[in-house]
PDB file of N, H, CA, C and O in Angstrom:
ATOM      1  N   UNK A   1     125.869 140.770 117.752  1.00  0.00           N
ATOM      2  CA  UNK A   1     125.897 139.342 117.505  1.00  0.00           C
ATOM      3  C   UNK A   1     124.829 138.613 118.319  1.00  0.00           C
ATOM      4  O   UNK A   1     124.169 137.693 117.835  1.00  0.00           O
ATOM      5  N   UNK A   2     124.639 139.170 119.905  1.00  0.00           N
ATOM      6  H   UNK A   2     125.175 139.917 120.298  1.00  0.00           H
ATOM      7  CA  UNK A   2     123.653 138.111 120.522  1.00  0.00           C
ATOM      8  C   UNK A   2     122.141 138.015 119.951  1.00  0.00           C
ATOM      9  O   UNK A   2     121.323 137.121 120.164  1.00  0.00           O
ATOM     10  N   UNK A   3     121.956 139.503 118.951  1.00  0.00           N
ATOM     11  H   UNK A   3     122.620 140.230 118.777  1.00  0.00           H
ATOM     12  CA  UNK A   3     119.910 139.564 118.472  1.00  0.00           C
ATOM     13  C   UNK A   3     120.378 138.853 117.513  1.00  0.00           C
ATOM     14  O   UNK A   3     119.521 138.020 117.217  1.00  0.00           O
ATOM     15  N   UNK A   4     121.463 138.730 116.756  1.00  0.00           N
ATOM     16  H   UNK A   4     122.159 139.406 116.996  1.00  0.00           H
ATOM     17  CA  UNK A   4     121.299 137.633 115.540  1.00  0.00           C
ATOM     18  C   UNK A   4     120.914 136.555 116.614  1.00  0.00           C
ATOM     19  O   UNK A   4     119.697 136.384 116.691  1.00  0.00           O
ATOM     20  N   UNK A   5     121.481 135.986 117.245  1.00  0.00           N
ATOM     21  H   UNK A   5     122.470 136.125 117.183  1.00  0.00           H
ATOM     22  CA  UNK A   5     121.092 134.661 118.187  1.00  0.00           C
ATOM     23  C   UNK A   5     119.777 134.934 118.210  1.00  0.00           C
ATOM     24  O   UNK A   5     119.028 134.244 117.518  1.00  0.00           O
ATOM     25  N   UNK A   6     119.243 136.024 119.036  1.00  0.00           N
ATOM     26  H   UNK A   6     119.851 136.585 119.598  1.00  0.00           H
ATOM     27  CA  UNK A   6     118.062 135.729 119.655  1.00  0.00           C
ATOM     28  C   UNK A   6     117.276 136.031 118.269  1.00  0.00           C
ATOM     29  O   UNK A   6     116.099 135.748 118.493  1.00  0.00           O
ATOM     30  N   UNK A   7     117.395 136.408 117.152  1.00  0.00           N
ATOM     31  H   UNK A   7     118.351 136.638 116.970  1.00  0.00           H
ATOM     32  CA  UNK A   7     116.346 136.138 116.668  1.00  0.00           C
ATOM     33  C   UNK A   7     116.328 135.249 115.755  1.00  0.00           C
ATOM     34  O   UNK A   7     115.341 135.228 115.019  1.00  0.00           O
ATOM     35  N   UNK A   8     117.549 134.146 115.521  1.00  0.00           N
ATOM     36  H   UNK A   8     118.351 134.163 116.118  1.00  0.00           H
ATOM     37  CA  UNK A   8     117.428 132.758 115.327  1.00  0.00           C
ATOM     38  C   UNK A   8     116.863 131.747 116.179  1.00  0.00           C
ATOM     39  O   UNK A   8     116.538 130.666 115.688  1.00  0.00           O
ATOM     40  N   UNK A   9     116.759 131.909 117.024  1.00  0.00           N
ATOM     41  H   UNK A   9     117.023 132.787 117.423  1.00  0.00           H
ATOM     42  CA  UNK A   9     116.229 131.469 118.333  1.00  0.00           C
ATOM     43  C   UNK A   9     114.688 131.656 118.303  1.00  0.00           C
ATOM     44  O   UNK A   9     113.950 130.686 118.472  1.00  0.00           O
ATOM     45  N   UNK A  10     114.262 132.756 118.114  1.00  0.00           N
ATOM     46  H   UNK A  10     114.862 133.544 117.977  1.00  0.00           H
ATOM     47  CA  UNK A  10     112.639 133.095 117.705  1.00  0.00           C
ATOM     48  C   UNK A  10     112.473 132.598 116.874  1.00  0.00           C
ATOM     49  O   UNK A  10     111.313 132.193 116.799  1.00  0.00           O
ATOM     50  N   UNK A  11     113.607 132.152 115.373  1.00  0.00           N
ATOM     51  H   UNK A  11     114.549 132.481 115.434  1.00  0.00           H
ATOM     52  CA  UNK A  11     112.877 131.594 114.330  1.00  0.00           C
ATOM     53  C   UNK A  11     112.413 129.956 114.414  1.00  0.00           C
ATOM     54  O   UNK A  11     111.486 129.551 113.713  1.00  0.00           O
ATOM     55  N   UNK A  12     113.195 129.002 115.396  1.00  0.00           N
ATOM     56  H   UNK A  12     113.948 129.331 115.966  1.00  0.00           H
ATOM     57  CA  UNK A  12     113.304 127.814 115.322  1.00  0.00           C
ATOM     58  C   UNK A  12     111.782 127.920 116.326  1.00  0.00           C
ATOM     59  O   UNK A  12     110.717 127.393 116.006  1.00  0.00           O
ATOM     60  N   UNK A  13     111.996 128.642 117.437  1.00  0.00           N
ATOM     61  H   UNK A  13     112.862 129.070 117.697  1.00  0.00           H
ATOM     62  CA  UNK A  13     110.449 128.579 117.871  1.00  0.00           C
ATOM     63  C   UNK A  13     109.421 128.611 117.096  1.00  0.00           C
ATOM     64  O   UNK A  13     108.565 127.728 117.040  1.00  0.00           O
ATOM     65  N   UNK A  14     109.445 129.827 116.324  1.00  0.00           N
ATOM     66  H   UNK A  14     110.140 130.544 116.369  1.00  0.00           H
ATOM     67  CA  UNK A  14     107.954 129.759 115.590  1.00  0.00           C
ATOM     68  C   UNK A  14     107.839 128.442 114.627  1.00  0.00           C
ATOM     69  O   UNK A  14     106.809 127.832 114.338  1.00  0.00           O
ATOM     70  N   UNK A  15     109.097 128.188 114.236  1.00  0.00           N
ATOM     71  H   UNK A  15     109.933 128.683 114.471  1.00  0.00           H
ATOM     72  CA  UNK A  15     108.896 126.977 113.073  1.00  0.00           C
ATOM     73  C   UNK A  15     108.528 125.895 113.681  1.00  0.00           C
ATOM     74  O   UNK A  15     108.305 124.948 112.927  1.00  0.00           O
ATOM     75  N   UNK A  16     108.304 125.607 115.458  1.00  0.00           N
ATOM     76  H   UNK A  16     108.485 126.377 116.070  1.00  0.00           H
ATOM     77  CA  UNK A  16     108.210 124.423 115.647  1.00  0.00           C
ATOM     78  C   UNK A  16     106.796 124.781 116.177  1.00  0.00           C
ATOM     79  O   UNK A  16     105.923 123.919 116.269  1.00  0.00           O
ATOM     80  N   UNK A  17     106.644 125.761 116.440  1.00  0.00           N
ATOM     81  H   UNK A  17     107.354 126.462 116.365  1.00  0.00           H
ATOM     82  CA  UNK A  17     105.143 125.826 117.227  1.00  0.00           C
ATOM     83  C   UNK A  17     104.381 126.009 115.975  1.00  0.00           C
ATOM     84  O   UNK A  17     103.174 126.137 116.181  1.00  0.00           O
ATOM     85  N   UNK A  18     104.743 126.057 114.730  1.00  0.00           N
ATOM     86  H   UNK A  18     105.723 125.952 114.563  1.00  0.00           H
ATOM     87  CA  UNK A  18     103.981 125.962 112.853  1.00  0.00           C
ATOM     88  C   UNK A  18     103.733 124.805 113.103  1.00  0.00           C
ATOM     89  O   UNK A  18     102.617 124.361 113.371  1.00  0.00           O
ATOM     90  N   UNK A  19     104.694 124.229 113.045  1.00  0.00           N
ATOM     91  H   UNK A  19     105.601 124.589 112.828  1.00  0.00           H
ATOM     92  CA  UNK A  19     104.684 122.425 113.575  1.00  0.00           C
ATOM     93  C   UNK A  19     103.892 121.716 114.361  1.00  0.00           C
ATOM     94  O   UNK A  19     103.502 120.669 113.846  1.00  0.00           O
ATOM     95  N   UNK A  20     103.459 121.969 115.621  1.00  0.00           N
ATOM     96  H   UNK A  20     103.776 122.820 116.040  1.00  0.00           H
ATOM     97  CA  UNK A  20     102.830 121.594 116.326  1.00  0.00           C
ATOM     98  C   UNK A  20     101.416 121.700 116.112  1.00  0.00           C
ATOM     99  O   UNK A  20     100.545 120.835 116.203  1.00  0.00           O
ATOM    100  N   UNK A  21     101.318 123.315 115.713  1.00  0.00           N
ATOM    101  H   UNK A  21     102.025 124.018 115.640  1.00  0.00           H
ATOM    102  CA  UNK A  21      99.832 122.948 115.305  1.00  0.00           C
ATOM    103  C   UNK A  21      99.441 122.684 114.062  1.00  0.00           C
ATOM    104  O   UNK A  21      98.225 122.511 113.980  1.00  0.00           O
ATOM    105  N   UNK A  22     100.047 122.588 113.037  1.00  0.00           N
ATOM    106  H   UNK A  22     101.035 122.729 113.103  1.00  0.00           H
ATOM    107  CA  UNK A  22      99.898 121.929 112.056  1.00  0.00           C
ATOM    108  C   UNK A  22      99.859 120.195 112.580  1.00  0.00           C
ATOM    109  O   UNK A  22      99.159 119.572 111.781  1.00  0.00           O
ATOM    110  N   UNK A  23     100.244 119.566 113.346  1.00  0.00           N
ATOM    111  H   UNK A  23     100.812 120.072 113.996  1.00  0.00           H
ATOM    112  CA  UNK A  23     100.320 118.054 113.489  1.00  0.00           C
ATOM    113  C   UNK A  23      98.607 118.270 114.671  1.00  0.00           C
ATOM    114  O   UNK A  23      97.541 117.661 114.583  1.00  0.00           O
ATOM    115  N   UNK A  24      98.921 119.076 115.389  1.00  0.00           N
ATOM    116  H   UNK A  24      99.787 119.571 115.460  1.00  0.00           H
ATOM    117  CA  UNK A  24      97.259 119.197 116.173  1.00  0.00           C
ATOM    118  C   UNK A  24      95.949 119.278 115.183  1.00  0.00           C
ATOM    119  O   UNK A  24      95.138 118.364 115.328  1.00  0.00           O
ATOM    120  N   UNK A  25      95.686 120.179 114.286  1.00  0.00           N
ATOM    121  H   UNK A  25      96.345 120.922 114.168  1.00  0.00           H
ATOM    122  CA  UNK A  25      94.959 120.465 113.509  1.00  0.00           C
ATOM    123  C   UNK A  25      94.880 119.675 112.496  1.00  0.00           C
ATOM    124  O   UNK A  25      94.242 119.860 111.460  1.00  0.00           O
ATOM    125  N   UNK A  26      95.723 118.520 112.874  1.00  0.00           N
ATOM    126  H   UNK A  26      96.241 118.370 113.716  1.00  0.00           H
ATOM    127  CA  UNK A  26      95.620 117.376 110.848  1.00  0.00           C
ATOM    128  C   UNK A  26      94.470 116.263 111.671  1.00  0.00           C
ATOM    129  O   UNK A  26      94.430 116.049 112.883  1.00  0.00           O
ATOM    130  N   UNK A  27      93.892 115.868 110.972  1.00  0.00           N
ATOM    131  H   UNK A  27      93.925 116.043 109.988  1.00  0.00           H
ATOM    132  CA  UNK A  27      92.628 115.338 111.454  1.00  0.00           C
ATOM    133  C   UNK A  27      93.065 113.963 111.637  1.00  0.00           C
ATOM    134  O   UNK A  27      93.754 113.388 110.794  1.00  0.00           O
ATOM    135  N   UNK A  28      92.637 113.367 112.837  1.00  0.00           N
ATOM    136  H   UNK A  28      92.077 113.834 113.522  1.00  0.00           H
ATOM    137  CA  UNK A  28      92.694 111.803 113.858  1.00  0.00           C
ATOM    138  C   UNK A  28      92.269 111.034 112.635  1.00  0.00           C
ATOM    139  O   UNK A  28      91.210 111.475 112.188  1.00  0.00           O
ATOM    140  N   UNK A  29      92.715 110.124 112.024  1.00  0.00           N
ATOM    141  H   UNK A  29      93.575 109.766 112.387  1.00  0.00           H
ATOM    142  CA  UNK A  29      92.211 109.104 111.283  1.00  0.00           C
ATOM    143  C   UNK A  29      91.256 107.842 112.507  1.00  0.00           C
ATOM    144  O   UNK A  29      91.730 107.419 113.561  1.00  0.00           O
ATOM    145  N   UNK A  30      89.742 107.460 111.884  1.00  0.00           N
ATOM    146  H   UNK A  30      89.357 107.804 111.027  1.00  0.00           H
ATOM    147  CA  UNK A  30      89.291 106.735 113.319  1.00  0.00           C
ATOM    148  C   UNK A  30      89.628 105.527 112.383  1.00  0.00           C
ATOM    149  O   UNK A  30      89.985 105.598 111.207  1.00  0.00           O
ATOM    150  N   UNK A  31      89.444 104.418 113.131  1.00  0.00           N
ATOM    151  H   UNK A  31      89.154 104.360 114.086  1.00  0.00           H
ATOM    152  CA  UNK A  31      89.547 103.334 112.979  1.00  0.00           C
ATOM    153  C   UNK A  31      88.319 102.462 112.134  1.00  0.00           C
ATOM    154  O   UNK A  31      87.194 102.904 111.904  1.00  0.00           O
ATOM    155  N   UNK A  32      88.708 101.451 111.837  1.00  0.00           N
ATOM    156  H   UNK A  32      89.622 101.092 112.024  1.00  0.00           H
ATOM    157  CA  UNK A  32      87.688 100.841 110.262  1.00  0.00           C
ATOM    158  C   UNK A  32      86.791  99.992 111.552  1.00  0.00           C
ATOM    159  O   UNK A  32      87.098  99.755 112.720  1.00  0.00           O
ATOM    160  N   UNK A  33      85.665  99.701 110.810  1.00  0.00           N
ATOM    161  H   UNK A  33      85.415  99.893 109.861  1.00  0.00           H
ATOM    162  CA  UNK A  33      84.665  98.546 111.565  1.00  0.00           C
ATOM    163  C   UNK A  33      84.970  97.038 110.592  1.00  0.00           C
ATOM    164  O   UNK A  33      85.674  97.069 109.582  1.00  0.00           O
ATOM    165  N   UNK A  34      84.636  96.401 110.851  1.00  0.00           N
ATOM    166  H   UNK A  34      84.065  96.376 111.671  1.00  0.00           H
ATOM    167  CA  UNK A  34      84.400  95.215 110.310  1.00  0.00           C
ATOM    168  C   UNK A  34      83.024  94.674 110.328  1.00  0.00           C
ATOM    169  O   UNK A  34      82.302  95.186 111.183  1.00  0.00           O
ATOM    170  N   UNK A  35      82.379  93.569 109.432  1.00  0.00           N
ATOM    171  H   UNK A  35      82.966  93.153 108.737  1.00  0.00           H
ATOM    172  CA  UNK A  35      81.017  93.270 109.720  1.00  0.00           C
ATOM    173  C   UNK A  35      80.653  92.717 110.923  1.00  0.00           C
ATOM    174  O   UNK A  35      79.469  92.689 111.261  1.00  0.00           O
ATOM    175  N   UNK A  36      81.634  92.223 111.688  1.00  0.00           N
ATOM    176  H   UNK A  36      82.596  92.246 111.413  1.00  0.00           H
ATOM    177  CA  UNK A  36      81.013  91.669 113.064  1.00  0.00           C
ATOM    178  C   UNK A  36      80.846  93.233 114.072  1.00  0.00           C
ATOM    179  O   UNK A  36      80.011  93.528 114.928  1.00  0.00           O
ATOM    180  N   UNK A  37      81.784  93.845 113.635  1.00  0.00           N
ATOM    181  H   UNK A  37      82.462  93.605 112.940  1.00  0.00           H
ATOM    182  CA  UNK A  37      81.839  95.074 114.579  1.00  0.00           C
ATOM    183  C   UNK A  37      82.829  95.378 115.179  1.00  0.00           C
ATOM    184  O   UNK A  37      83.149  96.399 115.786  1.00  0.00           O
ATOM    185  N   UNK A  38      83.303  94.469 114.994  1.00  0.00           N
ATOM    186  H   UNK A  38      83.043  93.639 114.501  1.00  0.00           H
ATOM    187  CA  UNK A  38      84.918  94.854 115.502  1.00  0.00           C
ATOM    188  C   UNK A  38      85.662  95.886 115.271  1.00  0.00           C
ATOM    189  O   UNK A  38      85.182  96.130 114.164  1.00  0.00           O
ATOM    190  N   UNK A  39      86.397  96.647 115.405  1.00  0.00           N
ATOM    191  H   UNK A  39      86.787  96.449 116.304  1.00  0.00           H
ATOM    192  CA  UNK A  39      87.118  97.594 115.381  1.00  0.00           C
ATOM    193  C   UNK A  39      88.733  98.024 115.041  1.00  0.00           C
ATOM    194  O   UNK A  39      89.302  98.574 115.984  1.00  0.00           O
ATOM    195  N   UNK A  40      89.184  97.919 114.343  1.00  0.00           N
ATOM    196  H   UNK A  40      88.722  97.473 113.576  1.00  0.00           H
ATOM    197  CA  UNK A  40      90.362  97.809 113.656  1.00  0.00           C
ATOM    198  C   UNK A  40      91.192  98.896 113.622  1.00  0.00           C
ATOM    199  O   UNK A  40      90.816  99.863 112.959  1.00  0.00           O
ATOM    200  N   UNK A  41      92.927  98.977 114.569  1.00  0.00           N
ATOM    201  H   UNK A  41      93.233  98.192 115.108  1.00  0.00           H
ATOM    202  CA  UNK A  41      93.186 100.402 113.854  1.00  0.00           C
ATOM    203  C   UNK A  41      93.252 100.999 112.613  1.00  0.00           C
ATOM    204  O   UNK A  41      92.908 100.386 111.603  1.00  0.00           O
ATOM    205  N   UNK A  42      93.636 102.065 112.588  1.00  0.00           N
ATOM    206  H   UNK A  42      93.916 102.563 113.409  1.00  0.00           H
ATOM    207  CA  UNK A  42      93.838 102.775 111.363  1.00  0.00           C
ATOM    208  C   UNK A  42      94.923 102.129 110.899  1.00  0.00           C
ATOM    209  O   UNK A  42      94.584 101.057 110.398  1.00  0.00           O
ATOM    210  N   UNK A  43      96.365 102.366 110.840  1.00  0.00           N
ATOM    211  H   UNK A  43      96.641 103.237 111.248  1.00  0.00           H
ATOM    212  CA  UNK A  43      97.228 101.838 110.588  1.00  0.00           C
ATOM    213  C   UNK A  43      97.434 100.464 110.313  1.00  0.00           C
ATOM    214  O   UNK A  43      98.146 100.247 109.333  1.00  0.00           O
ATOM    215  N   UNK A  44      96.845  99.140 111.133  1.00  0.00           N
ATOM    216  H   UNK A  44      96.266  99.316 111.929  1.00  0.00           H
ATOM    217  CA  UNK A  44      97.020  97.687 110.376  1.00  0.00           C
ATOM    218  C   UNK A  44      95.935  97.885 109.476  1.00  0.00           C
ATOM    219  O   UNK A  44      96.145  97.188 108.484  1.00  0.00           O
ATOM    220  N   UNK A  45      94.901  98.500 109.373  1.00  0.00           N
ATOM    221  H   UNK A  45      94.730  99.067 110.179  1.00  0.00           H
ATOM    222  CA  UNK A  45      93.895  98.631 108.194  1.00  0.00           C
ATOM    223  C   UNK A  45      94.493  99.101 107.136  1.00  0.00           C
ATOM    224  O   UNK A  45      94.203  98.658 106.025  1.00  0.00           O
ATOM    225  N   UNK A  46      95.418 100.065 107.301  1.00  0.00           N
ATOM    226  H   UNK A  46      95.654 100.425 108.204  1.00  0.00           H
ATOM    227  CA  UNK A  46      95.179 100.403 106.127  1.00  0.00           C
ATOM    228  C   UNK A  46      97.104  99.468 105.738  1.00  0.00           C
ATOM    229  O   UNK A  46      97.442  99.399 104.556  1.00  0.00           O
ATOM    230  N   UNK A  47      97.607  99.166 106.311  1.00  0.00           N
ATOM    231  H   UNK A  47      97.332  99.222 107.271  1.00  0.00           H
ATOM    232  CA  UNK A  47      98.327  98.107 105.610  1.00  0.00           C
ATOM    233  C   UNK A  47      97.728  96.849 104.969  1.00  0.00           C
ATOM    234  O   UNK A  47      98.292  96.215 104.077  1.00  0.00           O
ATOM    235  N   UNK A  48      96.793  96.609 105.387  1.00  0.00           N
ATOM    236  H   UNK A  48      96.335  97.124 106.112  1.00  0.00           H
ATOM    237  CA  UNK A  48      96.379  95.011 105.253  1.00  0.00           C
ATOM    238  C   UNK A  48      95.261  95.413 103.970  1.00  0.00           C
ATOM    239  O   UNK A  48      94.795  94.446 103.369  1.00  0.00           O
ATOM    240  N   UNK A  49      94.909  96.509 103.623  1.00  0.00           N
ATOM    241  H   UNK A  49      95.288  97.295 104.111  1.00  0.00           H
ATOM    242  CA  UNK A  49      94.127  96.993 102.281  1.00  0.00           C
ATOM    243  C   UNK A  49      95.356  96.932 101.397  1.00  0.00           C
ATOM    244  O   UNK A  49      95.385  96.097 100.493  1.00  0.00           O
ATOM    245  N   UNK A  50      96.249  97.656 101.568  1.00  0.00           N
ATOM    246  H   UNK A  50      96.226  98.334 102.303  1.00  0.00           H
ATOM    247  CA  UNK A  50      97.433  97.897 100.469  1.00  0.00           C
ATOM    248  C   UNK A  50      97.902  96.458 100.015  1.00  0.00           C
ATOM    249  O   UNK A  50      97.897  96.045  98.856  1.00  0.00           O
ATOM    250  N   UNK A  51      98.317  95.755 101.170  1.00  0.00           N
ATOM    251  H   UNK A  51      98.321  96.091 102.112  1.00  0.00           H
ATOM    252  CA  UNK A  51      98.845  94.283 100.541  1.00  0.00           C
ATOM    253  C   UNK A  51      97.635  93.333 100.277  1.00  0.00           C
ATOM    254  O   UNK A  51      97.812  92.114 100.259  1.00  0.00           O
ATOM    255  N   UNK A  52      96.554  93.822 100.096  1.00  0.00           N
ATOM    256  H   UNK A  52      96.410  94.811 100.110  1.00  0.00           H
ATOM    257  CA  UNK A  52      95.279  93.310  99.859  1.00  0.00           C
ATOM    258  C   UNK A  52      94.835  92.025 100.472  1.00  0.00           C
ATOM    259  O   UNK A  52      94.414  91.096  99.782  1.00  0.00           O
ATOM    260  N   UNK A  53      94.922  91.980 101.647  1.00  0.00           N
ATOM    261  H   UNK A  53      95.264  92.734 102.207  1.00  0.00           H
ATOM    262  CA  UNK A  53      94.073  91.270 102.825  1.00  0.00           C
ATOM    263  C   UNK A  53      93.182  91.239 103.032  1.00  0.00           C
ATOM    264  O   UNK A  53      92.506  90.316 103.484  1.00  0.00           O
ATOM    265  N   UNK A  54      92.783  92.811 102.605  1.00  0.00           N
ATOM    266  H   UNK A  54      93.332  93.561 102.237  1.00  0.00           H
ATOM    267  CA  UNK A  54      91.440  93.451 102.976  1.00  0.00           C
ATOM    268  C   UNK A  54      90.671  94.334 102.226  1.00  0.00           C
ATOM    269  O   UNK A  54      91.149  95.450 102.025  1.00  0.00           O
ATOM    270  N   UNK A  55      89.722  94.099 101.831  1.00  0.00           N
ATOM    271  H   UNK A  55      89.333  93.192 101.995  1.00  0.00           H
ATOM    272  CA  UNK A  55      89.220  95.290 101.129  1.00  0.00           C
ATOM    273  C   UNK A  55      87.965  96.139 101.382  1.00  0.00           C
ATOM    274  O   UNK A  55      87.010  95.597 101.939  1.00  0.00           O
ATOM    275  N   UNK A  56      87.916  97.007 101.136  1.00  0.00           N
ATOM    276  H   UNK A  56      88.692  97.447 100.684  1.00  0.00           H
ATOM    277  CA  UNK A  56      86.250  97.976 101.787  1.00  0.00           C
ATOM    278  C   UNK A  56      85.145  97.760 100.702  1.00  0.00           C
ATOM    279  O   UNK A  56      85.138  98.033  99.502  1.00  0.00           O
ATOM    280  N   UNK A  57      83.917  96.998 101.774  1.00  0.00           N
ATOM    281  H   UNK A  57      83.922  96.776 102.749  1.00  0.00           H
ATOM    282  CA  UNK A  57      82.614  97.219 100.922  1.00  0.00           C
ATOM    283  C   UNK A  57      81.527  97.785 101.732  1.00  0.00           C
ATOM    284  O   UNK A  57      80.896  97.326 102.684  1.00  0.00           O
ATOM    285  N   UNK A  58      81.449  99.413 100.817  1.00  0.00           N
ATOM    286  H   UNK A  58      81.961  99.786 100.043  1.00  0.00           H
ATOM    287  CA  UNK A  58      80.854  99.755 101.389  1.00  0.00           C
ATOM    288  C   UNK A  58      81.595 100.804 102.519  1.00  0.00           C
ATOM    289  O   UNK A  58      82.638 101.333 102.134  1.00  0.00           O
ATOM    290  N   UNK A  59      81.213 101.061 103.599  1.00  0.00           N
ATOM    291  H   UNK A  59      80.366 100.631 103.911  1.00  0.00           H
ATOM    292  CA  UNK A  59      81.800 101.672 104.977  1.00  0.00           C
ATOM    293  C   UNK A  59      82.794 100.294 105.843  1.00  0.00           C
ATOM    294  O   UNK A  59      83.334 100.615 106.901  1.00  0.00           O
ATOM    295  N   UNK A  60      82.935  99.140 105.440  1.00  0.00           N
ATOM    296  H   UNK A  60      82.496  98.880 104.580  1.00  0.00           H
ATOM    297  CA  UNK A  60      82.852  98.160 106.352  1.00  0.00           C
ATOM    298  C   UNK A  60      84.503  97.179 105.500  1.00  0.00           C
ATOM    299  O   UNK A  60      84.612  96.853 104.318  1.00  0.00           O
ATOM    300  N   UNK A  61      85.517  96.960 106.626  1.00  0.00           N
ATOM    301  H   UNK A  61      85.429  97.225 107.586  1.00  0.00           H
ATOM    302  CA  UNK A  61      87.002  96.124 105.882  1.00  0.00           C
ATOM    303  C   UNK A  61      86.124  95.220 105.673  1.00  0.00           C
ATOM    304  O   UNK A  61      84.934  95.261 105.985  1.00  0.00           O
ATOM    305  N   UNK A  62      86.761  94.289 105.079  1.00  0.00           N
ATOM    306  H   UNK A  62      87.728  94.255 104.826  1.00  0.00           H
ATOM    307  CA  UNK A  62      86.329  92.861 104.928  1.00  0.00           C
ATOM    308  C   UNK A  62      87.564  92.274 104.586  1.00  0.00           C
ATOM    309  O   UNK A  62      88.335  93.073 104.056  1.00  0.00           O
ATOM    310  N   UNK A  63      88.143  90.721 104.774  1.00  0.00           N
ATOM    311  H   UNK A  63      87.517  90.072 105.205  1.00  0.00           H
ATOM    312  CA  UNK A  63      88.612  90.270 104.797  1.00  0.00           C
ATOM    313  C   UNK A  63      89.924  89.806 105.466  1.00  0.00           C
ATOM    314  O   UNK A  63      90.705  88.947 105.056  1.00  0.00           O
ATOM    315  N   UNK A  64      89.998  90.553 106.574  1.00  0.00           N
ATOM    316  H   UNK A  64      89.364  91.250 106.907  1.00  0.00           H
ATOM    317  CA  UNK A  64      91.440  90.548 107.136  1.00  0.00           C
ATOM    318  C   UNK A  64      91.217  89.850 108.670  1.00  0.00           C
ATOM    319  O   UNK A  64      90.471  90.065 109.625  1.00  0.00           O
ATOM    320  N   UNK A  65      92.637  88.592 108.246  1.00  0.00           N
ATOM    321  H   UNK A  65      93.244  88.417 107.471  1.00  0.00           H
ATOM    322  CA  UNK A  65      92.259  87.840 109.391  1.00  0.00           C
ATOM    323  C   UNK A  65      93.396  87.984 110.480  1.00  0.00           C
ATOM    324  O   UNK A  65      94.587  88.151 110.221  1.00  0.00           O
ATOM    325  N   UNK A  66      92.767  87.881 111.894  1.00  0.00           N
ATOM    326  H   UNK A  66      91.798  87.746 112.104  1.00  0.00           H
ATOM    327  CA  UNK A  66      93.761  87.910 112.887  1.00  0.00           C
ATOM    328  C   UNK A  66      95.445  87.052 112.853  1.00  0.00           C
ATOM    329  O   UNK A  66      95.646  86.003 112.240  1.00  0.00           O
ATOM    330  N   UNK A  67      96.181  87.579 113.420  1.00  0.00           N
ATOM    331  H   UNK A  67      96.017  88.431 113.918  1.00  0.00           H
ATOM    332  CA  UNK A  67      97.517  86.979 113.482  1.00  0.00           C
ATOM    333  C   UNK A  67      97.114  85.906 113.989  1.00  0.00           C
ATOM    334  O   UNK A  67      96.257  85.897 114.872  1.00  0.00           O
ATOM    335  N   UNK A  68      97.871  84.433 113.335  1.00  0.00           N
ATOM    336  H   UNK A  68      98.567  84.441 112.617  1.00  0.00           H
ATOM    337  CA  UNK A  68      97.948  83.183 114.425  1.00  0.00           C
ATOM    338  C   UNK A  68      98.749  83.640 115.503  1.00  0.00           C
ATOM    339  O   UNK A  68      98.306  83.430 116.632  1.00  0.00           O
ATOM    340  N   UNK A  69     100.074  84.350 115.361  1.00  0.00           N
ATOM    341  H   UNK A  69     100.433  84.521 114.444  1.00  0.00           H
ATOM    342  CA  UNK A  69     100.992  83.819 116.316  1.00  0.00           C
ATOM    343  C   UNK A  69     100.507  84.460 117.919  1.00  0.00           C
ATOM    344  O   UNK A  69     100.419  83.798 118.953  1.00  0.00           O
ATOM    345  N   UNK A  70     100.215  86.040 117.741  1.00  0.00           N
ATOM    346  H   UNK A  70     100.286  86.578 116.901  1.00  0.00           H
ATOM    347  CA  UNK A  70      99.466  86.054 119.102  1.00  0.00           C
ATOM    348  C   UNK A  70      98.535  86.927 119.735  1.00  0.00           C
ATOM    349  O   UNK A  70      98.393  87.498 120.816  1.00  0.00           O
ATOM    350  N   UNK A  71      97.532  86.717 117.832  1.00  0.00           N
ATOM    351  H   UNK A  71      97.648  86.252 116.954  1.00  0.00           H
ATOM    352  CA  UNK A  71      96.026  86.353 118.731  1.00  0.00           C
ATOM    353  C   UNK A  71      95.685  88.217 118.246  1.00  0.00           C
ATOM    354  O   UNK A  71      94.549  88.686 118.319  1.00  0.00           O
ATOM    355  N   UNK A  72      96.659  88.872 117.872  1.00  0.00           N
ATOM    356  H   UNK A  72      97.581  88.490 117.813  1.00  0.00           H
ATOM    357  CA  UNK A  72      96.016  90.445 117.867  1.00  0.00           C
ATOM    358  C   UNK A  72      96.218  90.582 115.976  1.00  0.00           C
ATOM    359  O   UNK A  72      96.750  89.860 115.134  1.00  0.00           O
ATOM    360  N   UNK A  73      95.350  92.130 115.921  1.00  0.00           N
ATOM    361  H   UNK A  73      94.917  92.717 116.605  1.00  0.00           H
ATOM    362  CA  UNK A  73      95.197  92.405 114.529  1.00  0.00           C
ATOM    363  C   UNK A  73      96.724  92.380 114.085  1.00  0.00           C
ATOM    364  O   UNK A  73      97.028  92.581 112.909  1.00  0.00           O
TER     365      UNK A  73
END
């Protein structure tokens, strides 16, 4: 009964260390520029394209304007 354990135990390991480097090896999304140069994350970029705030011309967002309430993307 305990190698059934231990080699359920080996299986959850390997499945998480599949895991790990599968999430290591998935490629960094970089962040968008804007025409001034600014720098935008990935993530509010690419929300603010979907609800169409923003759209890409070219390599470059365009249109997406800062929060009033405080002051960040």
């Amino acid at each position: 009964m305990s190698s059934l354990l231990f080699k359920r135990r080996q299986g959850y390991a390997l499945r998480y260390l599949l895991i790990e480097m599968a999430r290591q090896s998935a490629p960094q999304m970089s962040d968008f520029e804007t025409i001034d140069g600014d720098l935008i994350p990935y993530a509010v970029a690419q929300a603010a394209l979907r609800s169409g705030r923003a759209v890409m011309v070219g390599n470059l967002l365009v249109g997406m304007v800062a929060s009033a309430t405080d002051g960040t993307w």
